[in-house]
C-alpha positions in Angstrom: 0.0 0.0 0.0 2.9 2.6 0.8 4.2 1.7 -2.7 0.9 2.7 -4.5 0.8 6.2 -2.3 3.6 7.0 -3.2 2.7 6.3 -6.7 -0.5 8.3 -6.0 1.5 11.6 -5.1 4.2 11.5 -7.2 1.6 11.2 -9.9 -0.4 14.1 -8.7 2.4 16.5 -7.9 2.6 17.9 -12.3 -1.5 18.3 -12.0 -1.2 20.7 -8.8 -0.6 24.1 -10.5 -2.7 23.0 -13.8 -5.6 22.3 -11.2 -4.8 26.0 -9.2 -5.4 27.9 -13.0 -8.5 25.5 -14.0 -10.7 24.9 -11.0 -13.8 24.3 -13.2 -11.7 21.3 -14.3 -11.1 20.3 -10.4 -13.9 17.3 -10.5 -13.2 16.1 -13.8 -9.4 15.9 -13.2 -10.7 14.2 -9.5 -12.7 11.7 -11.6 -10.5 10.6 -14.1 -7.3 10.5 -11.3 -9.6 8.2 -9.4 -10.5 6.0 -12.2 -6.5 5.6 -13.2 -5.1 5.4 -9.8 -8.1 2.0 -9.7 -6.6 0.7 -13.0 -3.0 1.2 -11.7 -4.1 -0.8 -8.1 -6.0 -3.6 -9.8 -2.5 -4.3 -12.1 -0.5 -4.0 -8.9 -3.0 -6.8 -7.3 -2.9 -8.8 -10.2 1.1 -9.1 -10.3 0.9 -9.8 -6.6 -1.6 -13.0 -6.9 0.5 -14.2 -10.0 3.9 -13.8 -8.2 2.4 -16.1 -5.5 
């Protein structure tokens, strides 16, 4: 888990001043992050039961 937050905030660190100029874009960026950050998790899991 400290492997995928890591992942998480190194990943969000680029959007932070792109989010700052285009707060309409806040939720949408939020949505989509969330829906990446899931795809990214569920290949981690995958690897994990494999490697077993």
């Amino acid at each position: 888990y400290r492997l995928i937050y890591k992942i998480i905030l190194f990943k969000k660190r680029p959007f932070l001043p792109f989010i700052k100029e285009y707060n309409n874009n806040y939720f949408i960026l939020i949505k989509l992050g969330i829906l990446y950050y899931y795809k990214i998790f569920l290949k981690i899991a995958e690897l994990s039961i494999f490697n077993k």
